[in-house]
C-alpha positions as CSV (number, residue, x, y, z in Angstrom):
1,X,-5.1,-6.6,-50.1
2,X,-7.1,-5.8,-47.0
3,X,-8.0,-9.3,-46.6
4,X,-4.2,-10.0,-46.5
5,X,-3.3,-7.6,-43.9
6,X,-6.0,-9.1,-41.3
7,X,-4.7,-12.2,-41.7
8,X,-3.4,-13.3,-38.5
9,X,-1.1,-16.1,-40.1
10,X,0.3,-13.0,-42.1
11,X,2.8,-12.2,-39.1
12,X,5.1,-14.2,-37.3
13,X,4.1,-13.4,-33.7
14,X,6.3,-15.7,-32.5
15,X,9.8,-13.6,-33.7
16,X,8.1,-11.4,-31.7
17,X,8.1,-13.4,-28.4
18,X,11.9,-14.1,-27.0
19,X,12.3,-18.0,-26.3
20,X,13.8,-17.3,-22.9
21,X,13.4,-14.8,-20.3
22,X,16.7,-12.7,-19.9
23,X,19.1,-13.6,-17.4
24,X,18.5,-10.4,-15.5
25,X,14.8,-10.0,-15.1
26,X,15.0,-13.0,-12.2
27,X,17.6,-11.0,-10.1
28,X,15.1,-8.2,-10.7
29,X,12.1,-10.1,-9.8
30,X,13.2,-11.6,-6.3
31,X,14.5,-7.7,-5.2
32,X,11.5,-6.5,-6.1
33,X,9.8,-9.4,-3.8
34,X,12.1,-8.5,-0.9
35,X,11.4,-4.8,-1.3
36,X,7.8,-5.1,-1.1
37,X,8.0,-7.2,1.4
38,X,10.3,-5.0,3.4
39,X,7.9,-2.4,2.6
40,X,4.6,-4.2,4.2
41,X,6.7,-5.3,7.3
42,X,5.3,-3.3,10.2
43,X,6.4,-3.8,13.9
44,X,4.4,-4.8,15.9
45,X,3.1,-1.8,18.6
46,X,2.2,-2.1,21.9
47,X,0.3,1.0,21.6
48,X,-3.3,-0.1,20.1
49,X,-4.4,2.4,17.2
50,X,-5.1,1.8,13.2
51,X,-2.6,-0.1,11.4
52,X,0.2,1.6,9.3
53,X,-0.3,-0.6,6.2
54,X,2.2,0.9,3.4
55,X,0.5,4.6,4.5
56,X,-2.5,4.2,4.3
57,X,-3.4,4.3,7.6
58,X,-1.8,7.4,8.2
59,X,-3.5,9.2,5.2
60,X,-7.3,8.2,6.6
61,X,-6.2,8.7,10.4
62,X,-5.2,12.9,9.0
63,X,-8.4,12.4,7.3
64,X,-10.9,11.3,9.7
65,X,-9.4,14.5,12.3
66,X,-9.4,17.0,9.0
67,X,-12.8,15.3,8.1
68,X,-14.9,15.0,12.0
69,X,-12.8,17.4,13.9
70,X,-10.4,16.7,16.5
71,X,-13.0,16.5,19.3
72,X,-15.2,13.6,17.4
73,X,-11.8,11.8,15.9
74,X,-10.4,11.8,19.4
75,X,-13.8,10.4,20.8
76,X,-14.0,8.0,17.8
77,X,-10.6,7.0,18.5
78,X,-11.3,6.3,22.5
79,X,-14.4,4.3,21.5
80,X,-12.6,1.8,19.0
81,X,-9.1,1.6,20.6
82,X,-9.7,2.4,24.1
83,X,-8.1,5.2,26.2
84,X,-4.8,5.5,25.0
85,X,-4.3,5.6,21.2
86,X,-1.6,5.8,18.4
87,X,-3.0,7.9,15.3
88,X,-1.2,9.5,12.7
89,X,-1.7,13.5,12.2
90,X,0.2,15.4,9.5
91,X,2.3,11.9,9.0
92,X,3.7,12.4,12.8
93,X,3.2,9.6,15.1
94,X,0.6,11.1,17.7
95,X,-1.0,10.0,21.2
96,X,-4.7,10.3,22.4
97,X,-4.8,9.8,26.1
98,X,-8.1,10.4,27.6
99,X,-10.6,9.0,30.3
């Protein structure tokens, strides 16, 4: 009887399988495509400073100031991007200007 159950011809997987996809999941799948591409669009700045990339950059950017400081994230900042910089502090869109 145990034998029986592990059979794997026992069951008929493929009643479990549909033959076709439904007629709404393809409508479903190219929104979802547009969405996440609408969602990874980011303008271009002329403002240099780390990238925005779906939020992320914003999360380490709040980081790196909670994590070094302002003074050493500012001077980090100056040293990678150059004297005026777009970071990201508390998710607000912020400006480092130094020389």
């Amino acid at each position: 009887m145990v034998l029986e159950t592990l059979n794997p011809m026992h069951y008929n997987i493929t009643s479990l399988v549909p033959d076709t996809m439904p007629v709404a999941t393809v409508p479903i799948l190219i929104l979802m495509c547009f969405v996440f591409l609408m969602w990874n669009h980011e303008e271009t700045s002329s403002i240099p400073g780390p990238g925005y990339c779906m939020g992320i950059g914003p999360l380490i950017s709040h980081g790196r100031f909670l994590w070094m400081g302002v003074g050493n994230a500012c001077n980090y900042y100056n040293k990678t991007y150059g004297d005026f910089v777009r970071v990201w502090i508390s998710g607000e869109e912020t400006f480092i200007i130094s020389k």
